[in-house]
Every structure is written in C-alpha cells, then in structure tokens.
N, C-alpha and C positions, 0 to 999 in steps of 0.2 A: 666471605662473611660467615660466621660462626653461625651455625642453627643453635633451635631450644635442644635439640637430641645431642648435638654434636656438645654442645656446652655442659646439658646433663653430664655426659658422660666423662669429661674435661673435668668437671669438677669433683663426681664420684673418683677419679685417678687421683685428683689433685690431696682431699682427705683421706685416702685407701695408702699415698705415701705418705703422708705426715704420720698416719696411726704407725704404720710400718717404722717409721722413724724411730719416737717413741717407742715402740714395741723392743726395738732393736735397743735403745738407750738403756731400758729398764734391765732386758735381760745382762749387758756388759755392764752395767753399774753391779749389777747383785753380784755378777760372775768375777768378774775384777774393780770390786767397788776401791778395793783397798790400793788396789795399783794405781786406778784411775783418781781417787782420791789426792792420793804421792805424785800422782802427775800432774795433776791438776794444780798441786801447790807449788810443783817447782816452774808450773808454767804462769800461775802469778806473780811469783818471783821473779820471773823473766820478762812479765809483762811489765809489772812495778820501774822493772829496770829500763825499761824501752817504750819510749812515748809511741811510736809506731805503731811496737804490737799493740797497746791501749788501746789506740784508737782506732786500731783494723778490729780488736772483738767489739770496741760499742760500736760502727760500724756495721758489723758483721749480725749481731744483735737487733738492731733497729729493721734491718734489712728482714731478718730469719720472720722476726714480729711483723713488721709489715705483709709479709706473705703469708703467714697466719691467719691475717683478719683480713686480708683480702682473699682470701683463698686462691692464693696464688703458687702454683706448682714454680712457675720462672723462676719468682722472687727464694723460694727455700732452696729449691738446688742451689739457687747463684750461693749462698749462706756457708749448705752445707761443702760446696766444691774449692769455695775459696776461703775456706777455713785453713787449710794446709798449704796454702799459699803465700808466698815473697807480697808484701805488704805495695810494693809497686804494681806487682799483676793483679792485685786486687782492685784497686784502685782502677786501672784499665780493665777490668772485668766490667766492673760499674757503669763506667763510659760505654762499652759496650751494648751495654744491656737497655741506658737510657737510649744510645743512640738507635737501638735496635726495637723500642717500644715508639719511640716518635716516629722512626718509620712505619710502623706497624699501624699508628693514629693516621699515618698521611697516608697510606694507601685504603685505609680503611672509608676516611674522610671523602678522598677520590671513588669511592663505590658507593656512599651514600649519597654522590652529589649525584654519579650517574644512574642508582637508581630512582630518586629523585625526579629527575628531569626524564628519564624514561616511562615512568609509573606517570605524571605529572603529561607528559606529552601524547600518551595513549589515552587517557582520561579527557583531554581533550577533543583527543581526534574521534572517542568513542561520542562525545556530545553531541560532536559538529556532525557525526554520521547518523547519530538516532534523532536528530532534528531534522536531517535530509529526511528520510525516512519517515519519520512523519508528516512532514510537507507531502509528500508526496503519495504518502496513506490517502490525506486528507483531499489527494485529488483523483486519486484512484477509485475514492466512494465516492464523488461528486461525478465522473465520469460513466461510473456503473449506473448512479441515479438517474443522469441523464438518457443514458441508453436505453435504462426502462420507460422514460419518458416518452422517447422519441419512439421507439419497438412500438408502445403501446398507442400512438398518435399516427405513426404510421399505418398499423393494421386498422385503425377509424379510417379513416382515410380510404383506404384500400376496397372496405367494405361499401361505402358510401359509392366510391366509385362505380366499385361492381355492381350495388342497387341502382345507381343512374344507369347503369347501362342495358342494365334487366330488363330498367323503366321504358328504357326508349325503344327494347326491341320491343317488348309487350304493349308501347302506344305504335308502333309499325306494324305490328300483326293488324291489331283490332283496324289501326286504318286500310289495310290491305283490304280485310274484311270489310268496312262501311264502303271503302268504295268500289269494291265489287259489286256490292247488291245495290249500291245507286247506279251504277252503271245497267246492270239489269232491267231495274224499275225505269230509269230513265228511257232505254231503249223500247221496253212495252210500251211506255206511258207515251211517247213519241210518236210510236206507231200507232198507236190508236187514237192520240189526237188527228196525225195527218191521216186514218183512216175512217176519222167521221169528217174529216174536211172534204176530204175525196169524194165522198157520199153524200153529202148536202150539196157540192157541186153539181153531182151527177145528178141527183132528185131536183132541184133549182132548175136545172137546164132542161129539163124533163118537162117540168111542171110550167116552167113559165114559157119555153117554145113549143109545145106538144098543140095540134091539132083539134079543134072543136069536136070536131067527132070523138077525138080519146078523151078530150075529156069528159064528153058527155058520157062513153063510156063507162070513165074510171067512175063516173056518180052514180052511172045505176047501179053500178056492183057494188057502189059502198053502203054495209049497212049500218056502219058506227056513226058513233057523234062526232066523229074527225070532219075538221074543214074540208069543203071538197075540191081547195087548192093545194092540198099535200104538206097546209103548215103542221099537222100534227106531226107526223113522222119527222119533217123539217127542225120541228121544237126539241123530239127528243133528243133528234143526230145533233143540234148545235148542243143541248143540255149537257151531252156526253161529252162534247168537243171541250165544250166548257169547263167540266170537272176535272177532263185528262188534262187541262191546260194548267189549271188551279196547282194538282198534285203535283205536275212533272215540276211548277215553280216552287211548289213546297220543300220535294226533293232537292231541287239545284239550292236552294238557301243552306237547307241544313246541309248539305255535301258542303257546300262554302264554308260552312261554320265550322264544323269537323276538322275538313282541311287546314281553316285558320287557330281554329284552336291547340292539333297538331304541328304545326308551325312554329307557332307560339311556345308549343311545351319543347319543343326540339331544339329554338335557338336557347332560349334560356339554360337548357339542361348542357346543351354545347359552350354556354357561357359559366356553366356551373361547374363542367365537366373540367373546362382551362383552370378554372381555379384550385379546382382540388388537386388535380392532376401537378398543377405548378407546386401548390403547398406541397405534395406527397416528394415531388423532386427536389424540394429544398431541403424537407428534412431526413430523406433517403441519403441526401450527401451530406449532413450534418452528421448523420450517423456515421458516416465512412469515417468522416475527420474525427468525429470522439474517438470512434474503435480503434485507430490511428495513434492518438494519443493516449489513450487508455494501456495499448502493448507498449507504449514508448514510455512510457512512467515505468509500468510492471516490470520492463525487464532494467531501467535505471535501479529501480528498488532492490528487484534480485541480486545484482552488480555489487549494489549498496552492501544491502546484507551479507555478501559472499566476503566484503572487504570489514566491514563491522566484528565476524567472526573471528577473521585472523586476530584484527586489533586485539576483542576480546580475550581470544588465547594468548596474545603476546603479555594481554595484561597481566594474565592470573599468572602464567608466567614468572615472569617479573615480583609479580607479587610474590609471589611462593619463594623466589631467591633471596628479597630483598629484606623483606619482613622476618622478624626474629622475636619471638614473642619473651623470652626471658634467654639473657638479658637483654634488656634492650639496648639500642645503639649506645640510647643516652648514656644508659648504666654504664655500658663498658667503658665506653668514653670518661666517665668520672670515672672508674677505677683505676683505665690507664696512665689518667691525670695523676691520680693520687700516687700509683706506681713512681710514675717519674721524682715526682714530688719526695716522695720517700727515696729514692736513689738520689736525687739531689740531697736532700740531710748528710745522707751516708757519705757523700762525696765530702760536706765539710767538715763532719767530723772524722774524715780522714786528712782535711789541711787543704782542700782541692783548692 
C-alpha cells in the first residue's frame, strides 16, 4: 500500500519527467525543427497511407493525454516507449499494462480487505477488553469499599471486646476486694456475736445458780442502779449480741447482692462477649474472602491490561500501514479505474 510520502514523492517523479519531456521536445524541435518538421510530414504521409499507423498514434495520443491528467508516470512511458513500436507490440503492450493495473486493483483490494478486518477485529477485541476492565474496575472499588467497611467494623468490634473484658477484670477485682472485707467483717462480727453469747451464758449460770450468800454479797458491793440480778450487764452482753447479729446479717445481704449482681454482669457480658466475638469471626473471614477476590480481580485486570496493550499496539500498528491519507484508497482506486478505462479506448481505437 502506497503512503502520503511515498505517493508525494511518486508524483513529484511523475511531473519532474513530463517537464523533462517537454523540456527535451522544445530543445530538439528548436535544434532540429526543420528535420523534425520534414519528418514529421513524411511520417503523416505514411500514416495517411496506413490505417494502423493512424490508429496506433490516436491511440498512443489518448493514452500519452490520459497520463497527463492522471498524473500518471505508467501511463506516458507506455506512450512514449511504444511510439517506435510494430503496431502489434503495441497493442500487446496495452493488454499488458491493463492486465498489469487490474492485478495491481486485486492485490491492492486483497490489503484493503485484510486491513479492514484486521483494524475492524482489534477494535473489537480492544472493546470487549476495556469493558472486561471496567467490570472489573467496578469491583475492585466495590471490594476496596467493602474492606474499609469491614477493617473499620472489625476494629469496633475488637475494641468493644477488649472493653468487655477490661469490664469484667475490673468487676473481678472490686469483687475480690468486697469479698475480702466481708469476709473480714464477717469473721469479727461472728466472733463477737458468739463472744457475748458466751458471756451471757456464762453471767446467766452465774447469776441464776450462784449461792444466797454471793448473792447477797454481790448486793452489798453493788452500788449502782443495776438490777441486783445481773440483768444489767445481761441487757447490755445481749444488746451487743443483738447488734453483732443485725450487722453480721447486714453484711451477708449485701455480700449476696454483690455477688448476684456480679453474676449477673458476668453472664450477660459472657453472653455479650459470644456475640461480638461471633460477629468479629464472621466479618474477620469475610474479609479474608474480599481480600481473596480483590487479588483475583487485580491480577485478572493486570492480565487484562497487559493483553489490551498488545491489541492496542497491534492496532496503531496496522493503522499506521493501512491508512493513507492522500491518496486515498478510494482515489486511487478511481484512477486506476479510469486508467483501465482509458487503456480500454486505446485498445479500440487500435481495432482490439
């Protein structure tokens, strides 16, 4: 296929011989006008005489003209070379030259069809690749979005967790600590209930099997307002027994409540803890499976694109060979036409 450059310069050859031509005619007409003149008349003479030679110079004529205005180098050489030619090699010059320009349309025709369907077939396959590719754009941000999604759903998660778990050493401490000091209180408060029980025994036994004589005793020495059967001291040791009893039941409530209310926070947070824990594992392997398909897209795409480029350079390519900006196919194709066309005249006005 003929480029713009290559045809430029086809064509600058083409009028550089005709001026040459010309050039040369002018100088041998001036130089030997008079011979060429004399010759030229005895060569109508001879033509007058012979239907052949006639019709090989208008012929020869129509052909020279036709290459003229097509600017065709072929068409004048063929003109000028078979001017001095036997009227039958001309004639087979002609055939030639038709037969040699239709082959030149058929193989030409043959490269326009194959660039054609080549340019035509990559333009395709470039479509059906930059549609892959964006499919798969379009999942490769949908993927990424979700990763943010989950990344960011996970680390709640995670935090949550780790505040549950903060919670429950920090309610484990403090219960440590409550029931250590009920434990303490309890064991005082218990002792000194069962040590004014002890003592109201012991004073009771005293006081109510003790001997006329001690007690008359214990009256003379008493000189307070206390009964002189020993309920006062009696009164106090149960008052005291009384209050250690009250407190030590004070204690064991709240120790109860503590402990149920830490119970309470422990299963729930254990109940709270499976759920988050479960959510965090589902979207922990959710993630795995985007990131998963997120590299299986990515490197389909890469693939994609590594195969899109070739196309691409095949394209331009192709382009670059096929494409001819002046003249175009069309053109030459109509001037080859017209070529033929004018070599067909020529063929009947030689009798073909």
């Amino acid at each position: 296929m003929i480029k713009a450059q290559e045809w430029e310069v086809l064509h600058r050859d083409s009028v550089a011989e005709l001026t040459a031509l010309d050039s040369a005619k002018a100088i041998l007409t001036k130089k030997f006008g008079a011979f060429i003149q004399s010759h030229s008349d005895q060569r109508l003479k001879l033509r007058a005489a012979s239907s052949d030679d006639d019709a090989k110079a208008r012929a020869l004529r129509a052909i020279q003209k036709l290459g003229k205005r097509l600017h065709s180098t072929a068409l004048v050489s063929l003109a000028y070379r078979a001017a001095a030619d036997p009227f039958a090699k001309v004639r087979g010059m002609v055939e030639d030259m038709i037969a040699k320009l239709m082959q030149e349309a058929a193989e030409e025709a043959d490269k326009k069809a194959l660039c054609d369907k080549d340019i035509s077939a990559s333009k395709a396959t470039q479509a059906d690749k930059e549609s892959k590719i964006s499919k798969l754009d379009a999942r490769i941000e949908r993927a990424k979005a979700a990763i943010a999604e989950l990344t960011e759903g996970i680390g709640a998660l995670s935090k949550e967790i780790a505040e549950i778990n903060g919670a429950l050493k920090e309610a484990a401490r403090i219960r440590e600590e409550e029931k250590s000091v009920f434990m303490v209180a309890e064991k005082d408060l218990s002792e000194s209930e069962k040590a004014c029980a002890a003592a109201i025994e012991v004073l009771r036994e005293y006081y109510e099997g003790g001997s006329l004589v001690q007690v008359r005793s214990r009256i003379a020495l008493q000189t307070s307002s206390e009964g002189n059967d020993g309920s006062g001291i009696l009164g106090v040791l149960e008052l005291a027994e009384s209050d250690f009893a009250q407190n030590l039941a004070e204690i064991h409530s709240t120790e109860k409540a503590a402990a149920d209310e830490y119970n309470a926070l422990l299963e729930e947070s254990k109940m709270n803890l499976a759920v988050k824990e479960t959510e965090l594992k589902g979207k922990q392997s959710e993630e795995k499976s985007v990131k998963v398909g997120l590299r299986d897209n990515s490197a389909d795409k890469e693939g994609l694109s590594t195969e899109l480029d070739a196309v691409l350079e095949f394209l331009d390519m192709r382009t670059r060979q096929c494409e001819t900006k002046v003249p175009s196919y069309a053109e030459r194709k109509a001037a080859r036409e017209a070529e033929i066309e004018g070599l067909k005249e020529a063929l009947k006005i030689l009798g073909v």
